[in-house]
ROLUM-835892 format. One record per atom (N, C-alpha, C): x, y, z. Coordinates in steps of 0.02 Angstrom, whole numbers, plus 32768, in hexadecimal, padded with zeros to 4 digits. Layout:
<nodes>
NODE     xx     yy     zz
NODE      X      Y      Z
...
</nodes>
This chain:
<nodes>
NODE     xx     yy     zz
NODE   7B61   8205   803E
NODE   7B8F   81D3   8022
NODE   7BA7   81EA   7FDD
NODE   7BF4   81FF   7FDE
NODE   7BF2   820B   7F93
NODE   7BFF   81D4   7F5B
NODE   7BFC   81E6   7F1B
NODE   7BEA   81B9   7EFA
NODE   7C22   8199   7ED4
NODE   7C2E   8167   7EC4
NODE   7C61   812A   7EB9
NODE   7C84   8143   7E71
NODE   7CBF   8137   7E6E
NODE   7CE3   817B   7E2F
NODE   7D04   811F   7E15
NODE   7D08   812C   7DDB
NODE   7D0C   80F7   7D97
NODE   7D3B   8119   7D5A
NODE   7D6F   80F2   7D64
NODE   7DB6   80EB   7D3C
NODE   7DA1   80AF   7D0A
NODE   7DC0   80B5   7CDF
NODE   7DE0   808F   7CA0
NODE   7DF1   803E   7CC4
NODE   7E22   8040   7CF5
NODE   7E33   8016   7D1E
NODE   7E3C   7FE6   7D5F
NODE   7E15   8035   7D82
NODE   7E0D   8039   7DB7
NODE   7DD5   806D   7DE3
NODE   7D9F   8052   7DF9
NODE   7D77   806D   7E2D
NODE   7D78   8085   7E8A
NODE   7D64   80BC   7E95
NODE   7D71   80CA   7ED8
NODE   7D20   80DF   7EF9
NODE   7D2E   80C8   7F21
NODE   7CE4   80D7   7F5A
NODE   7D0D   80E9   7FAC
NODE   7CB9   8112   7FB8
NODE   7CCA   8139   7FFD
NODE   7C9E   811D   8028
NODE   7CC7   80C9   804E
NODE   7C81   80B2   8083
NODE   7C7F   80D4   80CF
NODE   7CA9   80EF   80DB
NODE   7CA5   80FA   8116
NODE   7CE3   8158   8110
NODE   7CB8   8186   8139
NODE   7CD9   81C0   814D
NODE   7D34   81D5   8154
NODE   7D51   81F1   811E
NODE   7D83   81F7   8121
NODE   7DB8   81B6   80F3
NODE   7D8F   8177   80E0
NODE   7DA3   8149   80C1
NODE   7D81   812F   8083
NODE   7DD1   812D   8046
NODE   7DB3   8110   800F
NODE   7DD8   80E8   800A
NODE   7D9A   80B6   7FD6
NODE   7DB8   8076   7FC2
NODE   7DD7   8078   7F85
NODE   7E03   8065   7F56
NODE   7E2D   8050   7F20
NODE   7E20   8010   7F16
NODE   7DFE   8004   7ED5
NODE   7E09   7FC5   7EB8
NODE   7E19   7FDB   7E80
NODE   7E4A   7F8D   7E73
NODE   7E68   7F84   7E27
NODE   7E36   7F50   7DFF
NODE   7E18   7F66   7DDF
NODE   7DE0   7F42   7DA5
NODE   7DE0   7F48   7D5D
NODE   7E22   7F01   7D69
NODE   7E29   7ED1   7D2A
NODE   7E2B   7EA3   7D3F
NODE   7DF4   7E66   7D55
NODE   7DE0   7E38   7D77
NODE   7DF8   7E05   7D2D
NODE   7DEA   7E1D   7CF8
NODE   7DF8   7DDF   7CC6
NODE   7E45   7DD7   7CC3
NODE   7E69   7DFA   7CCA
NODE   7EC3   7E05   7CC8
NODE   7ED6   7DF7   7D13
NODE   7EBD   7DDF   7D42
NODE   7EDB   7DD5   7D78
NODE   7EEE   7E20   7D92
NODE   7ECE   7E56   7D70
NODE   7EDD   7E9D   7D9F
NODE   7F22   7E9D   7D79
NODE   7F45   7E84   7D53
NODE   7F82   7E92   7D4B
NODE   7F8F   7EE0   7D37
NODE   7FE3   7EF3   7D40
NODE   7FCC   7F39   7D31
NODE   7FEA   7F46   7CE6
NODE   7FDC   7F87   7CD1
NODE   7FE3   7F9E   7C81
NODE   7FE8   7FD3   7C91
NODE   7FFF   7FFA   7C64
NODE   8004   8042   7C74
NODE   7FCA   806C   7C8E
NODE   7F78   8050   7C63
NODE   7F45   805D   7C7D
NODE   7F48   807E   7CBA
NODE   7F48   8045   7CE5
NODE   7F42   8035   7D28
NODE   7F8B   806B   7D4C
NODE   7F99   8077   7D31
NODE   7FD6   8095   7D4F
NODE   7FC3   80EE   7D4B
NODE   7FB2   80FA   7D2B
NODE   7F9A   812D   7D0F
NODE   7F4B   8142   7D36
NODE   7F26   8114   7D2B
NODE   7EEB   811E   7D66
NODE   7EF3   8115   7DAB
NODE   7F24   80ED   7DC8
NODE   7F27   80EE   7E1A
NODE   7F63   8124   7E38
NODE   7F7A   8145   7E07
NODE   7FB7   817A   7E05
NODE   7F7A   81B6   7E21
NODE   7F65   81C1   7DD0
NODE   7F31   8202   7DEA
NODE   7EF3   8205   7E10
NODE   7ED8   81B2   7E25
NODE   7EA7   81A8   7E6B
NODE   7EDD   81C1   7E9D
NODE   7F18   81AE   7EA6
NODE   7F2F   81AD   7EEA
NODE   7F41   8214   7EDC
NODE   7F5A   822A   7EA4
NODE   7F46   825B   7EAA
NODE   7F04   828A   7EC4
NODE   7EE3   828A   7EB0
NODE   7E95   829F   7EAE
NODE   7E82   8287   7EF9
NODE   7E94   8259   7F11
NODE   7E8C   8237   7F70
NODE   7E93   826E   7F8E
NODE   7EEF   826E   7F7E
NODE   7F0A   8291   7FB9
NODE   7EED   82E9   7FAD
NODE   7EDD   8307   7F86
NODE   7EC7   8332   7F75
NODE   7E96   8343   7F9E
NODE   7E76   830F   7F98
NODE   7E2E   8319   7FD6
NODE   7E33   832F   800F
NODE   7E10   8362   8026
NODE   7E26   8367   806A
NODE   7DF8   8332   809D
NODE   7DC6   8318   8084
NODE   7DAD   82F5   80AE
NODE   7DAA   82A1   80A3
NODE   7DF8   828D   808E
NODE   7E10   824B   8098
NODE   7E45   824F   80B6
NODE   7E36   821F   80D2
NODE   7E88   8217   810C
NODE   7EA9   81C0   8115
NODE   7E87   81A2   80FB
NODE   7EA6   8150   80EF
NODE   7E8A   8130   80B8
NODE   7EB3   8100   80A1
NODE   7E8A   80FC   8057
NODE   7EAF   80A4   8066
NODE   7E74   8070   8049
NODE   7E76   8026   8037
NODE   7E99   801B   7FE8
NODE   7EAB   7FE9   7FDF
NODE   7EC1   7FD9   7FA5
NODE   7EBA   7F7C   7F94
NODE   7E8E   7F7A   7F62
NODE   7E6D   7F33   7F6C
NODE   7E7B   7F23   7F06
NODE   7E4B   7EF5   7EF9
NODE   7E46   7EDC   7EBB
NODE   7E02   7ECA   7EB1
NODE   7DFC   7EB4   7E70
NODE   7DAF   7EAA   7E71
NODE   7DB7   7E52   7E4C
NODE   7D87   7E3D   7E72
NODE   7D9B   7DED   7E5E
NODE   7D8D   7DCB   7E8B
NODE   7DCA   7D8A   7E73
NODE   7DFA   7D51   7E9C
NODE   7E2A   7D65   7EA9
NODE   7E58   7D9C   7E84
NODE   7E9D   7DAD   7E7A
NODE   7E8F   7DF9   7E95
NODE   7ECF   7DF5   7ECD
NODE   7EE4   7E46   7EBF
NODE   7F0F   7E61   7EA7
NODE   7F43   7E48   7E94
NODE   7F70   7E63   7E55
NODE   7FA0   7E2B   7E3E
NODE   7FA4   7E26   7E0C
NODE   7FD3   7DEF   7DE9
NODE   8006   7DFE   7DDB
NODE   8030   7E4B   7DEC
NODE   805F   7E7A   7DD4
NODE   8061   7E74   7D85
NODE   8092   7E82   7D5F
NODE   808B   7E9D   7D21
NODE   806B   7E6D   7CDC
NODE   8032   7E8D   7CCB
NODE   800A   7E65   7C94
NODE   8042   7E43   7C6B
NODE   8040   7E13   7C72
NODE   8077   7DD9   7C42
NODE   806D   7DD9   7BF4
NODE   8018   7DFA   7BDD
NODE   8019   7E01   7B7E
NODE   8032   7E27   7B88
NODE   8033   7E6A   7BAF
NODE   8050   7EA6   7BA7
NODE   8095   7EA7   7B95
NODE   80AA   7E7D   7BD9
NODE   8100   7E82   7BDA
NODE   8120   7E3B   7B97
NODE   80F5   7E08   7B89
NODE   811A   7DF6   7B48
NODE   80F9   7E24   7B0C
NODE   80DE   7E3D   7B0C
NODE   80E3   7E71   7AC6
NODE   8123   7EA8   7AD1
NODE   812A   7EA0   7AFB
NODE   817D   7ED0   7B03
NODE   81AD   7EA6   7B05
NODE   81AE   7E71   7AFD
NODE   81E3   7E47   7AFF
NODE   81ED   7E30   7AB4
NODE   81BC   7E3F   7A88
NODE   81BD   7E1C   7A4E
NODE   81DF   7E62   7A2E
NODE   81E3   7E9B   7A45
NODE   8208   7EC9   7A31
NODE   8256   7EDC   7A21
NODE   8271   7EFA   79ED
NODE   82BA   7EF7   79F5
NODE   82C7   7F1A   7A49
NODE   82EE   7EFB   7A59
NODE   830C   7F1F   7A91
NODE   833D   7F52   7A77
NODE   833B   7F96   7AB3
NODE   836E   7FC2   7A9F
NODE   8395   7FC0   7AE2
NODE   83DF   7FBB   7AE3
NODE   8406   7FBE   7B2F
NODE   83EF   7FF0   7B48
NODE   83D9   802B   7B3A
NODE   83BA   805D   7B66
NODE   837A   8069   7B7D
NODE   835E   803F   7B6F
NODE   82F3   8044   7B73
NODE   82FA   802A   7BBD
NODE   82CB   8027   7BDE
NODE   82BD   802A   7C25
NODE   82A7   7FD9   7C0B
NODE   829A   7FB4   7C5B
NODE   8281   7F78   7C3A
NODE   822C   7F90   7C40
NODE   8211   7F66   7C2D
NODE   81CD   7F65   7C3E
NODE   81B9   7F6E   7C87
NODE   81D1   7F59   7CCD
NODE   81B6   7F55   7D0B
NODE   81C0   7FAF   7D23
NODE   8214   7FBE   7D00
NODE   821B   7FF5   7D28
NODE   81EC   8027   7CFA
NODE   81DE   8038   7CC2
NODE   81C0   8053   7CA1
NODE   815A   804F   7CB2
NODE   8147   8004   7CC0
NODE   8109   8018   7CC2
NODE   80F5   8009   7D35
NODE   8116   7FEA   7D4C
NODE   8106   7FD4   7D93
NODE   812A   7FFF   7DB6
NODE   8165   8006   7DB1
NODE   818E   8040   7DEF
NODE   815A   806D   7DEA
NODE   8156   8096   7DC1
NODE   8149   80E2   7DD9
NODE   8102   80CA   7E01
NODE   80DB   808D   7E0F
NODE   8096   8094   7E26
NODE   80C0   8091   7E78
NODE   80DB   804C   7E80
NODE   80FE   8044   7EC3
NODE   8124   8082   7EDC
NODE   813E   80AF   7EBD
NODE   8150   80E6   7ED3
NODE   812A   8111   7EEA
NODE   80F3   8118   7EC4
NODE   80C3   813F   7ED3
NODE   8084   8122   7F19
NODE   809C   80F1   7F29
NODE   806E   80E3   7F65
NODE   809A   80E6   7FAD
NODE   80DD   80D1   7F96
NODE   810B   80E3   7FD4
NODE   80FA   813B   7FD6
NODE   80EC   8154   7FB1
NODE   80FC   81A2   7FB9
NODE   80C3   81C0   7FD7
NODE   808B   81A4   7FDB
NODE   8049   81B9   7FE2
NODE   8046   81D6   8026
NODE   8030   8216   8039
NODE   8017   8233   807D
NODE   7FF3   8212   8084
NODE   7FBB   81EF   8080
NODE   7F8C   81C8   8099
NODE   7FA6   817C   80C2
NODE   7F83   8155   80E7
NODE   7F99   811E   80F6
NODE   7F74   80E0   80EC
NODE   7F9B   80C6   80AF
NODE   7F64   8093   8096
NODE   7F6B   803F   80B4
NODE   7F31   8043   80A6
NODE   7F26   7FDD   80D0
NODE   7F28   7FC8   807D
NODE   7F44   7F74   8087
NODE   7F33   7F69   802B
NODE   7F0F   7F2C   8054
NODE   7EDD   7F21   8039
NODE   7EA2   7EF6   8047
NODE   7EBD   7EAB   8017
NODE   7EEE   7E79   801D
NODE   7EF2   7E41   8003
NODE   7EC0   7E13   7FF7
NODE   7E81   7E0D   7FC2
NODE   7E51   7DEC   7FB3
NODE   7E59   7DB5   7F9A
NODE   7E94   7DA1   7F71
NODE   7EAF   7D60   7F51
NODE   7EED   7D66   7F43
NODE   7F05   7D60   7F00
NODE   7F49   7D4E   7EF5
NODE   7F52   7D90   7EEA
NODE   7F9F   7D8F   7F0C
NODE   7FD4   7DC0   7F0F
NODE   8026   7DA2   7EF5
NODE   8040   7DAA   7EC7
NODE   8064   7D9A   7EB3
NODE   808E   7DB2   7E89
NODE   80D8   7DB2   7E89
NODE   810B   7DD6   7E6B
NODE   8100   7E2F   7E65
NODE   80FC   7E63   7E22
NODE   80EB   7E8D   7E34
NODE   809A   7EA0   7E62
NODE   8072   7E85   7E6A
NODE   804D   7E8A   7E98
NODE   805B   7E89   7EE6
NODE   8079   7E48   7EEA
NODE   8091   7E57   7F3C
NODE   80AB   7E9B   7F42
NODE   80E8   7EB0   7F18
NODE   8110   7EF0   7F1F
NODE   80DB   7F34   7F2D
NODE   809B   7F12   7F10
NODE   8065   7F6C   7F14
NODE   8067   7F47   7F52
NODE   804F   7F19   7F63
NODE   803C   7F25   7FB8
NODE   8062   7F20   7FF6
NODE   8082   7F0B   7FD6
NODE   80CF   7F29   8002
NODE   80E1   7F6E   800E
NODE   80C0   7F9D   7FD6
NODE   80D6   7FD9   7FDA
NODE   80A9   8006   8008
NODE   807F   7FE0   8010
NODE   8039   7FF9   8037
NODE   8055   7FED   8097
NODE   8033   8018   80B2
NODE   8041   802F   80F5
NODE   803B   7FD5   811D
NODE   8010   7FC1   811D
NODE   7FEC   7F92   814B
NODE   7FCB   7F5B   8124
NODE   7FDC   7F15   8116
NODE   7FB3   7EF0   80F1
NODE   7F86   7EC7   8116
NODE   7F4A   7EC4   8104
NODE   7F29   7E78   8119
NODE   7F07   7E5C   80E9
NODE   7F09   7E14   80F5
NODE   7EF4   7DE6   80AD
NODE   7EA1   7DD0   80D0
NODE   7E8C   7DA9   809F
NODE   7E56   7D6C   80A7
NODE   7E5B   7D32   808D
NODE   7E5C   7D00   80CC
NODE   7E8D   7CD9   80E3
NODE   7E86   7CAC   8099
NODE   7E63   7CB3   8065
NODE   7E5D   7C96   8016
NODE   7EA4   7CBF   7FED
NODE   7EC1   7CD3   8010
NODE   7EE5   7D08   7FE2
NODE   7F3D   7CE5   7FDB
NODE   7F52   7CCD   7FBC
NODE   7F9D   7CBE   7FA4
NODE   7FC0   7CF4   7F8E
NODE   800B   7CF3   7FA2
NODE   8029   7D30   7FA4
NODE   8072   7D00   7F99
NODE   809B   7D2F   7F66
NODE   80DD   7D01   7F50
NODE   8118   7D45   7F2A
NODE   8136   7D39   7F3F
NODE   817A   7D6E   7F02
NODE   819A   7D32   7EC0
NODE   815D   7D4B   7EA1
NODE   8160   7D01   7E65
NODE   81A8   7D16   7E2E
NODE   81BA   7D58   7E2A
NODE   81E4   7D61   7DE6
NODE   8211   7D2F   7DD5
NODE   8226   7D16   7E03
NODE   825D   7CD4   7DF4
NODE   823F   7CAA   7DC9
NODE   820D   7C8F   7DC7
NODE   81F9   7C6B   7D9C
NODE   81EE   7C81   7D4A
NODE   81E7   7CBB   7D3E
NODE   81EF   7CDD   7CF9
NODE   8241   7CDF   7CE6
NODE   8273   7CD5   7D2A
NODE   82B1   7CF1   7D0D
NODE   82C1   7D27   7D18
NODE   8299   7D63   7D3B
NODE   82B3   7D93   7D5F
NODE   82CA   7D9E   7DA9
NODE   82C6   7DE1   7DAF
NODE   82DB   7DF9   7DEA
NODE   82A7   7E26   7E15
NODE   829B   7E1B   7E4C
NODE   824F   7E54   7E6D
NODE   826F   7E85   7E5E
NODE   8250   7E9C   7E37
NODE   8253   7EF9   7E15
NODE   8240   7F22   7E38
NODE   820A   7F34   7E4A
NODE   81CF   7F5D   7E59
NODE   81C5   7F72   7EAC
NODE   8201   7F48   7EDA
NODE   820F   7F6E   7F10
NODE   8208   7F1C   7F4D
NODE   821B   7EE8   7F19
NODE   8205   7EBE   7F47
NODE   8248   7E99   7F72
NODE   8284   7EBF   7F68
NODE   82E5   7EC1   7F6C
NODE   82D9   7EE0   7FA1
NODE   82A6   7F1E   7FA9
NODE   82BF   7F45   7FD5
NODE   8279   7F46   801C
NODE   8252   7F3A   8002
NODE   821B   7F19   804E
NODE   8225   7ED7   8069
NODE   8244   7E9C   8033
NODE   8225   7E7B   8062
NODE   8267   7E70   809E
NODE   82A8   7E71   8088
NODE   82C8   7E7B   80BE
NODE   82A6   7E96   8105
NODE   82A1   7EC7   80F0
NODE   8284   7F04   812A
NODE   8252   7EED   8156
NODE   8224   7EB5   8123
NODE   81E3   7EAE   8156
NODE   81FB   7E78   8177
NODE   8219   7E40   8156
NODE   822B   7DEF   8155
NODE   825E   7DE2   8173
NODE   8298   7E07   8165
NODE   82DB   7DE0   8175
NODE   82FD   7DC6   8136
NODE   8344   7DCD   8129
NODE   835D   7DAF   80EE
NODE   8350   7D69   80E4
NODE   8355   7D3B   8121
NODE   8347   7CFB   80F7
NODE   8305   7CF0   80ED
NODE   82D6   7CFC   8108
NODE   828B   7CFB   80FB
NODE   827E   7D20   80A8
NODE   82A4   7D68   80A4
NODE   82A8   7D79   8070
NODE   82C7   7D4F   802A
NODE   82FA   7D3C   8041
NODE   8317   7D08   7FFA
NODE   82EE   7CD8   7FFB
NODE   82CA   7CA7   8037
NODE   82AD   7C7F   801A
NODE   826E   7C8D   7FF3
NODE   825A   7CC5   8003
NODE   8212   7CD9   7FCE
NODE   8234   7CE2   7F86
NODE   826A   7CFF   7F6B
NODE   8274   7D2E   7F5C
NODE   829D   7CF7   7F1C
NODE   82C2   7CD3   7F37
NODE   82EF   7C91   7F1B
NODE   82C2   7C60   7EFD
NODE   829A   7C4F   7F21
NODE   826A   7C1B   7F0F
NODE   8221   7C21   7EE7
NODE   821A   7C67   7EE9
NODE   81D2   7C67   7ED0
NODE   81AA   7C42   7EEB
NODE   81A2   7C38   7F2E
NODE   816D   7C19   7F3E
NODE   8131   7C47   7F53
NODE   80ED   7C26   7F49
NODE   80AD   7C35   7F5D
NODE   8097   7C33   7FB2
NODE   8084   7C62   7FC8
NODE   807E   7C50   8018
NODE   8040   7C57   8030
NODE   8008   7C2F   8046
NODE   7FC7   7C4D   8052
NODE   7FD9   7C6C   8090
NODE   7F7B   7C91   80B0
NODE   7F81   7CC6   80DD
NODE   7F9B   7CB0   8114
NODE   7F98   7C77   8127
NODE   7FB7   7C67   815A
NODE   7FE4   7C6B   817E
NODE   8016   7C55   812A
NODE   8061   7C63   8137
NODE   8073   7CAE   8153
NODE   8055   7CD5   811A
NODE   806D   7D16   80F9
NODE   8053   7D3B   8151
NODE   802D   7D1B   8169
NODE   8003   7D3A   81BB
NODE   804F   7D24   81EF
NODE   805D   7CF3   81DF
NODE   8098   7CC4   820B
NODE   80E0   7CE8   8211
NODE   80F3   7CF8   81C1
NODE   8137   7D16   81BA
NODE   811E   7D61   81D4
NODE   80F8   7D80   81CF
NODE   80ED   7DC6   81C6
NODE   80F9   7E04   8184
NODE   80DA   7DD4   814D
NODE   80C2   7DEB   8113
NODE   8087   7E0D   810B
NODE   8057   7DF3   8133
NODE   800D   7E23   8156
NODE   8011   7E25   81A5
NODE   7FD4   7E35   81B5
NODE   7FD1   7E54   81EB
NODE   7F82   7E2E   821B
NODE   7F5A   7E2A   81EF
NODE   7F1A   7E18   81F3
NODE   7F0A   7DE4   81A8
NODE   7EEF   7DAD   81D0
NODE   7ED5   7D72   8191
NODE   7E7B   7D83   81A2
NODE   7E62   7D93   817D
NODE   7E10   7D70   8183
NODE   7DF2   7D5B   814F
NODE   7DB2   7D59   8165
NODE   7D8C   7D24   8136
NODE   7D72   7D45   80F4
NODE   7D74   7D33   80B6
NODE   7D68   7D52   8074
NODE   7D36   7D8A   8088
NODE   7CF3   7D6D   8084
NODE   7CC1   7D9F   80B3
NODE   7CC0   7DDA   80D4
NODE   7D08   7DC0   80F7
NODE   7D0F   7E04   813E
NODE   7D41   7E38   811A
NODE   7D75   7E2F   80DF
NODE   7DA1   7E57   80E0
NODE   7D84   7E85   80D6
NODE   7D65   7EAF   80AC
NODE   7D4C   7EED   80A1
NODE   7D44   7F1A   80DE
NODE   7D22   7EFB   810F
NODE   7D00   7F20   8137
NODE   7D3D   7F29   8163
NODE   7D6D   7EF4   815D
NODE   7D93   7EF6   81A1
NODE   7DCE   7F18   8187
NODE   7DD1   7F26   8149
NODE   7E08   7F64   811C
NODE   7DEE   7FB9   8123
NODE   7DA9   7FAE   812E
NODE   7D82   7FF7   8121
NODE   7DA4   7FFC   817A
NODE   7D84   7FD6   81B7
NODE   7D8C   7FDE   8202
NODE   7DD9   7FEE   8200
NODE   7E05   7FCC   81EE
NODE   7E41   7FF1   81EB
NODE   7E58   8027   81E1
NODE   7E48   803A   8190
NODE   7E44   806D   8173
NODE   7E21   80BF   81AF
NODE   7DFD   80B3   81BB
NODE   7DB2   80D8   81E7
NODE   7DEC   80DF   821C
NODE   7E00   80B6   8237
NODE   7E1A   80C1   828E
NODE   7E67   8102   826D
NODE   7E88   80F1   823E
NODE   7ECE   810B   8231
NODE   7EB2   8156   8208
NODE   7E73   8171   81EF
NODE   7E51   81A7   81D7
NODE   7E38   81C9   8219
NODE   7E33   81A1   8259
NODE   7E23   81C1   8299
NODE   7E58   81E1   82B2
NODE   7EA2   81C8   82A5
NODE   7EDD   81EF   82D7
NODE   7EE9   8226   82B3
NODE   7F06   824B   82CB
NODE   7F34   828E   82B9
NODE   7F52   8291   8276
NODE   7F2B   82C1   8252
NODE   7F3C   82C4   8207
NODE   7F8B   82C6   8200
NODE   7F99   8307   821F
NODE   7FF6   831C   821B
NODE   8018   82E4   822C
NODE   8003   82BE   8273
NODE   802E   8292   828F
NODE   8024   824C   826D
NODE   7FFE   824D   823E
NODE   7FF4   81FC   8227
NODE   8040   8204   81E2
NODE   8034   8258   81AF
NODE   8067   825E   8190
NODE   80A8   8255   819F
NODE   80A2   8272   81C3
NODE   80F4   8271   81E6
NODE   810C   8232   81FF
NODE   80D3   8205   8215
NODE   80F3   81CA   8225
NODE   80F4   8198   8202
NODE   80DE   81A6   81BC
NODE   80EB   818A   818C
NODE   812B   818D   8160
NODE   8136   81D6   8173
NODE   818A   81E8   815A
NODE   81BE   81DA   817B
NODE   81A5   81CB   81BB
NODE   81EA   81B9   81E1
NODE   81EA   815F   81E6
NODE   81B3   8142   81D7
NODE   81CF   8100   81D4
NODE   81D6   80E6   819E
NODE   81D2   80FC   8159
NODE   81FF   8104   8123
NODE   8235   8112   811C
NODE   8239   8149   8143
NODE   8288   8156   814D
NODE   82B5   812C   8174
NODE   829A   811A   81A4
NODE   82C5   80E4   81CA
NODE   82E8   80AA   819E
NODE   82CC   80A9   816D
NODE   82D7   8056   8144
NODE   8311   806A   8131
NODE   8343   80A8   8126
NODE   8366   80B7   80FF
NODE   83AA   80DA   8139
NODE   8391   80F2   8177
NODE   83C0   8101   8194
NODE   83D9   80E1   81E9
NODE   841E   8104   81F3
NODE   8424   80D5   822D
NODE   83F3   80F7   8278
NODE   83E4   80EE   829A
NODE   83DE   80F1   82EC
NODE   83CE   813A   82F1
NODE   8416   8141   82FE
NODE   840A   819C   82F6
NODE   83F9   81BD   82D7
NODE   8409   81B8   8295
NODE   83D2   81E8   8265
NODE   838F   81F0   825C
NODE   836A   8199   827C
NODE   831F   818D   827A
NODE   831E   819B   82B8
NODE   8335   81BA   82EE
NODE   8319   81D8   8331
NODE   8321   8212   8307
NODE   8357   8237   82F9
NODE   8362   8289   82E6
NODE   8312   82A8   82C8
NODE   8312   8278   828D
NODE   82D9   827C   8266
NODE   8293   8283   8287
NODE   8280   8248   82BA
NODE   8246   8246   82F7
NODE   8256   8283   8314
NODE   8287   8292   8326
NODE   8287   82E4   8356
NODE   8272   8314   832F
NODE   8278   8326   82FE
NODE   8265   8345   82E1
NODE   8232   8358   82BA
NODE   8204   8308   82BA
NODE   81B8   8311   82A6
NODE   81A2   8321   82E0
NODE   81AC   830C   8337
NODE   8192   8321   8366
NODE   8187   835B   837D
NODE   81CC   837E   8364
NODE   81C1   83C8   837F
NODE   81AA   83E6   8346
NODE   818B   83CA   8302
NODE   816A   83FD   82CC
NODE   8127   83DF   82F5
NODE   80F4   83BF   8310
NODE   80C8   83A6   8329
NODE   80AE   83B8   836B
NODE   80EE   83E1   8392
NODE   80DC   83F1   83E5
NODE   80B6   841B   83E4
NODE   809F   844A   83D4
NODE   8077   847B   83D0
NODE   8033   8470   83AC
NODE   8029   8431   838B
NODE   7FDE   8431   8362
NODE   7FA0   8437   837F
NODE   7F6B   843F   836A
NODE   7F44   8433   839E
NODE   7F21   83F8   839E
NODE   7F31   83D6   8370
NODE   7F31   8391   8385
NODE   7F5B   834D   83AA
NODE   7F92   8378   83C5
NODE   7FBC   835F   83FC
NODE   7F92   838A   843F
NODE   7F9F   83B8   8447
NODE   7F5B   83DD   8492
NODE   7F34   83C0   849E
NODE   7EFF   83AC   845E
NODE   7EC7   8372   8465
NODE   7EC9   832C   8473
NODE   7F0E   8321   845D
NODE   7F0E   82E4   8476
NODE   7F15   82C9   84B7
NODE   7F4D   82F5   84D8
NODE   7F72   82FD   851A
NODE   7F1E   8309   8540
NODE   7F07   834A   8532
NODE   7ECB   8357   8566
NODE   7E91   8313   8563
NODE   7E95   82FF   852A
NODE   7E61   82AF   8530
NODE   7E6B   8281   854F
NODE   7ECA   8276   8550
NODE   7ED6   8258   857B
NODE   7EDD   8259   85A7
NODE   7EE6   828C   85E2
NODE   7ED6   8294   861D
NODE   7E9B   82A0   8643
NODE   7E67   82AA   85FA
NODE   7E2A   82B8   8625
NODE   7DFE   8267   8617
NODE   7E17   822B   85F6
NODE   7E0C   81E8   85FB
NODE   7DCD   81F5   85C5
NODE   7DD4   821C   857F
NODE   7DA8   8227   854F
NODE   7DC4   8208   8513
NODE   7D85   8209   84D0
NODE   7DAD   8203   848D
NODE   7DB7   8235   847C
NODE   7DEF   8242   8456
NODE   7E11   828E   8447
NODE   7DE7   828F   840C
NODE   7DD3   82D2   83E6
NODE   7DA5   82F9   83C2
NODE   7DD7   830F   8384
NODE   7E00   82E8   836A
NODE   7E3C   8321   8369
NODE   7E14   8346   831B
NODE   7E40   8384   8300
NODE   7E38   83A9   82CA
NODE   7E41   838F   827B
NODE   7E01   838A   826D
NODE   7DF5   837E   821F
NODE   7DFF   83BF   8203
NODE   7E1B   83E4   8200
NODE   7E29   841B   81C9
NODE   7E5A   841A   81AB
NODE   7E5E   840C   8166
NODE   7EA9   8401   813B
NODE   7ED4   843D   816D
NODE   7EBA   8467   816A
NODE   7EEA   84AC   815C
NODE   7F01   84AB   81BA
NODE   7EE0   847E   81CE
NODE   7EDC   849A   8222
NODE   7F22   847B   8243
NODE   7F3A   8492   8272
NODE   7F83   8477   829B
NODE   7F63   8446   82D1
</nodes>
């Protein structure tokens, strides 16, 4: 079992083979983020993917809260600042580059919803592959209520996941939605019980570290890509991860498992096809 690595902001543990966990631990700030935090889950998710022996990674909070999006002393001590027409605001300067950096991730992360998720917080877990909450967990695109606008990528998922009017009404209203809802519209995926999320984020995590290293990447790039193009280009694109994939030997293995009514074995070697 290796041993549990400790950030400034954030801690990671390895419970199960091929899977680590990410927590954000600033339990007194609602997890909100700061550059800190931006800076430590940048170079965790660096240092992850690096590994050759991780292949799905969780993303949780430590608390009641799993992210409150942007620390509010933080962001009014920048507000009490002269403004310059050219300075970035605060969201794009300290929250984009994290949400960027998790859409970008070779890995495929579950974000484990433990409690509140809200404004830039929803947006981290939005940016994450697959969400599931515990069913204690409230989830809202609050910026409206400060007077802004979802910064941090929440314009451009929730359409995608929701639908435009599902989207304006989160989005317009600032409203709060427990798991229920968020299980109902298809904001998560899986609701369980406070208790169970961990384990049932690691079982997730564990089953998506079992498939096909190459083919989990690639199909992470092509349904990213889809969000952006029409029909044909996201088949063009699928054809073309398929035929970089026909030859692996973890497509052979799969095909021969499946005809011989086995679990496929497939290849843990970074370097291996």
């Amino acid at each position: 079992m290796r041993d549990t690595v400790r950030l400034e902001t954030l801690f990671y543990e390895f419970p199960a083979d091929g899977v680590a966990v990410l927590t954000l631990n600033r339990p007194e700030s609602a997890n909100g983020v700061v550059p800190e935090l931006v800076r430590d889950l940048c170079g965790a998710l660096d240092d992850l993917e690096a590994d050759t022996g991780i292949r799905a990674l969780v993303l949780t909070g430590a608390g009641r809260q799993f992210c409150a999006g942007g620390d509010l002393k933080a962001m009014r001590r920048y507000l009490d600042e002269e403004l310059h027409i050219a300075q970035e605001p605060y969201n794009a300067r300290v929250l984009f580059p994290l949400t960027q950096r998790l859409t970008t991730s070779r890995l495929p992360i579950v974000a484990a919803i433990n409690g509140g998720a809200t404004a830039g917080g929803l947006d981290l877990a939005l940016a994450c592959d697959i969400r599931i909450a515990s069913s204690r967990a409230k989830l809202g695109e609050t910026y409206i209520r400060l007077g802004l606008v979802p910064g941090n990528g929440g314009t451009y998922f929730l359409p995608r996941l929701l639908g435009s009017g599902m989207a304006a009404e989160l989005a317009l209203t600032g409203d709060i939605v427990d798991a229920a809802r968020a299980l109902e519209i298809g904001l998560v995926t899986h609701v369980v019980e406070p208790d169970e999320l961990r384990d049932a984020a690691v079982a997730l995590a564990a089953k998506l570290a079992g498939r096909p290293r190459l083919a989990i990447e690639a199909t992470k790039q092509a349904l990213r890509a889809s969000w952006s193009h029409d029909l044909s280009t996201a088949m063009s694109a699928s054809f073309w991860a398929v035929s970089a994939l026909y030859h692996t030997d973890d497509l052979r293995e799969g095909v021969a498992a499946a005809l011989e009514k086995r679990e496929p074995q497939y290849n843990r070697t970074p370097g291996g096809k």
